[in-house]
C-alpha positions in Angstrom: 0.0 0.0 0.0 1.5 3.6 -1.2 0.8 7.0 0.8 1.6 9.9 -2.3 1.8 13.3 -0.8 1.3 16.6 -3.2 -0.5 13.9 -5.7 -3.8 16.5 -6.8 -1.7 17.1 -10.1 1.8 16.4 -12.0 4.5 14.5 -10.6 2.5 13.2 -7.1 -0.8 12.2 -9.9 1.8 10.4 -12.0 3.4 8.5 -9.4 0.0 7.6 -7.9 -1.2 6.3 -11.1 2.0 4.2 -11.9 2.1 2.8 -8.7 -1.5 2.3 -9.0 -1.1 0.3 -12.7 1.6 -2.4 -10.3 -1.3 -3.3 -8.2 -0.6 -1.1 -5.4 -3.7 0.2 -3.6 -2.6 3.8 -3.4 -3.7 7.1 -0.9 -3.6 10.6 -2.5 -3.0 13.3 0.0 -3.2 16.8 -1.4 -3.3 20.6 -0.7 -5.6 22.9 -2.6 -3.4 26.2 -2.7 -3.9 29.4 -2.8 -3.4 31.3 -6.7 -0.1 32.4 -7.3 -1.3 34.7 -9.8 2.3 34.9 -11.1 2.0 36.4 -14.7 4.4 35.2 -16.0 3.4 31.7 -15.0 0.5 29.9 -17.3 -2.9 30.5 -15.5 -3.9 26.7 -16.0 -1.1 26.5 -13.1 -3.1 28.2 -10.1 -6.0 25.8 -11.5 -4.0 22.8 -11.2 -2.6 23.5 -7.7 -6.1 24.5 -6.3 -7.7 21.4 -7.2 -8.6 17.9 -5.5 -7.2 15.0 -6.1 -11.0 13.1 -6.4 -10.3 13.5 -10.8 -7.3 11.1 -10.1 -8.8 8.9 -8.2 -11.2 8.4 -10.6 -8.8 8.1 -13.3 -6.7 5.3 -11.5 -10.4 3.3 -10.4 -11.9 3.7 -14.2 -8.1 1.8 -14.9 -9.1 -0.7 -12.6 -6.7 0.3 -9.3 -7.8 0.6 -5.8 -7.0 4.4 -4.4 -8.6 7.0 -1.8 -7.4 11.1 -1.2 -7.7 13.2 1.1 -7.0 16.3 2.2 -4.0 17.1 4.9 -2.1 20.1 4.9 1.6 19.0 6.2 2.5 22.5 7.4 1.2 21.6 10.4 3.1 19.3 12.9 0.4 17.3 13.7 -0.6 16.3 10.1 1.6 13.7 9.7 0.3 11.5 12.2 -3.5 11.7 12.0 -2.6 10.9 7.7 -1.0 8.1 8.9 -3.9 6.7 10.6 -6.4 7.9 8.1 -4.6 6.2 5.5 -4.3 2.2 8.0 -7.9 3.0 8.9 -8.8 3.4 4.9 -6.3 0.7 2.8 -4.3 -0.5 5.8 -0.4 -0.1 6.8 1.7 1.7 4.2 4.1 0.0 3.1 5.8 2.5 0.6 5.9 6.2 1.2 6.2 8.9 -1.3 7.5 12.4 0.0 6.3 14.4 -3.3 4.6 17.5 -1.6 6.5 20.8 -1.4 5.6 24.2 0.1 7.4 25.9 -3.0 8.3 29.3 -3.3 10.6 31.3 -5.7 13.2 33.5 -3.0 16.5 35.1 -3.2 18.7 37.0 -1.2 18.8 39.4 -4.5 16.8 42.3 -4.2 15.4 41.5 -7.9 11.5 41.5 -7.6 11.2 39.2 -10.7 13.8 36.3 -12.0 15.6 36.2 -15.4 11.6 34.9 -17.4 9.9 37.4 -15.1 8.3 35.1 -12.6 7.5 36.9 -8.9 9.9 36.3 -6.4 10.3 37.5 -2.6 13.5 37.8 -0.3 14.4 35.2 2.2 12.2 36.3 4.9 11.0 34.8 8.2 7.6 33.8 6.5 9.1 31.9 3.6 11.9 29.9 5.5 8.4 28.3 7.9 6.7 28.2 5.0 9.4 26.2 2.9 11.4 24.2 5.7 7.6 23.3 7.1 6.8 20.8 4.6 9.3 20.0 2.4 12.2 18.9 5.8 10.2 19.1 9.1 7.1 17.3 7.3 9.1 15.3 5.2 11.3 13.9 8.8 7.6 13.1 10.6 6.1 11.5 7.8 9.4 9.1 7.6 9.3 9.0 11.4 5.5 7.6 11.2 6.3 5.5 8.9 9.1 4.0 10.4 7.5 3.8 14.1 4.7 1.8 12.7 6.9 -0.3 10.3 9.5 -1.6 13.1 6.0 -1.9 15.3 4.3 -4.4 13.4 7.2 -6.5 12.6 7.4 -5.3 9.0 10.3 -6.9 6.5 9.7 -4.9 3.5 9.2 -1.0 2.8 10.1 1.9 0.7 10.8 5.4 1.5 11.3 7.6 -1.8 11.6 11.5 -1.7 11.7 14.0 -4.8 14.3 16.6 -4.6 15.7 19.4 -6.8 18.7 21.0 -6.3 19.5 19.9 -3.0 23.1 21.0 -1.1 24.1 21.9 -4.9 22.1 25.6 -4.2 19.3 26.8 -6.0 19.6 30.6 -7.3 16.4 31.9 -7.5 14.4 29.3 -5.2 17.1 29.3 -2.5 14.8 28.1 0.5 13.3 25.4 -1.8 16.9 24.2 -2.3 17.9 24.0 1.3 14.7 22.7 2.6 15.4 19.9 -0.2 18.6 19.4 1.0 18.1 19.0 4.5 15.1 16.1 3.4 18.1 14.3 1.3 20.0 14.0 4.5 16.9 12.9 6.3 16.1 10.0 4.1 19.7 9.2 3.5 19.9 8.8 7.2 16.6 6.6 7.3 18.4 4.4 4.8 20.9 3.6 7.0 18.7 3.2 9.7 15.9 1.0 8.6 18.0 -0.9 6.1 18.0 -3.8 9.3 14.3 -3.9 8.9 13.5 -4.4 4.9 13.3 -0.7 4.0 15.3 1.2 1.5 14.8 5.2 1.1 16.3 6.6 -2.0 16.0 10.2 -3.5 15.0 11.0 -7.1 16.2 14.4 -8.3 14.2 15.2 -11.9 14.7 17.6 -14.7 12.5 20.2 -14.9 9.2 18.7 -15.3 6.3 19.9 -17.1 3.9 20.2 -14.5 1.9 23.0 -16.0 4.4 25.9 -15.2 6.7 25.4 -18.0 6.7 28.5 -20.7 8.0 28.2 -24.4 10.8 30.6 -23.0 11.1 28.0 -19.4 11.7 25.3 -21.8 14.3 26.6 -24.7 16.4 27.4 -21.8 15.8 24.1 -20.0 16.7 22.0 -23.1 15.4 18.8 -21.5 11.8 19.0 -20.0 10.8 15.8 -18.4 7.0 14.5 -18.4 5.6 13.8 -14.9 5.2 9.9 -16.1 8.8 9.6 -16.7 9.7 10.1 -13.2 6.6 8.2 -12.4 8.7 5.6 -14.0 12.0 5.9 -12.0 9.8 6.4 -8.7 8.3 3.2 -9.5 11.6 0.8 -10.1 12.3 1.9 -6.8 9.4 0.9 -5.2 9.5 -2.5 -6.9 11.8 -5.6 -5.8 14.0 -5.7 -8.4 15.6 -2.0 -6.5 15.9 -3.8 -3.4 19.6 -3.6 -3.4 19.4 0.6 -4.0 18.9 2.4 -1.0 20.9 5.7 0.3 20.8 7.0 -3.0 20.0 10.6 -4.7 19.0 9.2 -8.4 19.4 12.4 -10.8 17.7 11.8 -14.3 19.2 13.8 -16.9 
């Protein structure tokens, strides 16, 4: 059984559905977020980020897979723990954990108000760091701490812990929070590799290209060169999660 966080749209939807298509009964939490109303960002964006996750749930039932969603906003300390038991009470114990949602933001410590294709952002302030660091490393360390507390509880052999990163302690100019938040979740689930190796599990990074998740722009993308589809990391996200990765675990996969 799979728990996908941030799985309303893009990369989380795509790994749901993949994961979904292996016979995994699968849980979809999301966040509907506020508009950006960035723009220089397409408006479909804001439409995509607001949105439930109940039109990919349908989607992975109509293909025949078992999944549920619901709603849980990570930012807050105790989220972690009540999704857990939602999701045992709903499909049962999770057995593989995706740590796909992000609190994104653009920042800098420029005092630029726009970046290099005009998208809004803000100076490292005390408001973005808690915003950033809440879900994408403080969230990211309870959700692997729930899992891995009910894991070693019920005598579990076999789990997977896989987090999506970007950037990571290689900076990221122009989203700099996003990057360190990122990096501090590498080192969590590097640690939990090492940790919980003993007791079946393996927790891996994956570290995408840009990825058309509805914010790409023809501009975004001639400077990008590659621009990934959210199914293709579906696909990497997925070998890892099968057995045949059972021997790959304290690893930050980068797709190129």
């Amino acid at each position: 059984m799979a728990l996908v966080t941030g799985a309303n749209h893009g990369i989380g939807a795509a790994i749901a559905a993949a994961l979904a298509a292996q016979g995994a009964p699968v849980f979809l939490s999301y966040l509907r977020l506020a508009p950006l109303r960035d723009p220089a960002l397409p408006p479909e964006y804001d439409q995509l980020r607001s949105g439930t996750a109940d039109e990919v749930v349908a989607r992975i039932r109509a293909a025949g897979g078992t999944a549920e969603c619901g709603e849980a906003d990570l930012a807050d300390p105790a989220a972690p723990a009540r999704l857990f038991d939602r999701v045992e009470a709903t499909l049962g114990p999770v057995q593989i954990l995706v740590n796909n949602a992000s609190g994104w933001l653009a920042d800098t410590f420029l005092p630029d108000p726009t970046d290099r294709f005009g998208r809004i952002v803000s100076n490292v302030d005390p408001a973005g760091y808690e915003r950033q660091f809440a879900v994408d490393a403080r969230a990211a360390a309870l959700l692997i701490a729930q899992f891995a507390r009910r894991h070693v509880g019920r005598g579990a052999t076999w789990g997977r812990i896989i987090g999506l990163t970007s950037g990571g302690p290689a900076g990221f100019p122009g989203e700099v929070s996003y990057g360190a938040a990122k990096a501090a979740q590498e080192n969590y689930t590097i640690s939990a590799a090492q940790e919980l190796k003993r007791y079946g599990v393996t927790a891996n990074m994956v570290q995408p290209p840009p990825t058309d998740t509805g914010w790409v722009t023809a501009a975004m993308a001639a400077s990008a060169g590659t621009i990934a589809r959210p199914e293709e990391v579906a696909e990497v996200v997925t070998l890892l999660a099968s057995h045949q990765a059972r021997y790959i675990t304290g690893q930050v996969i980068r797709m190129s």
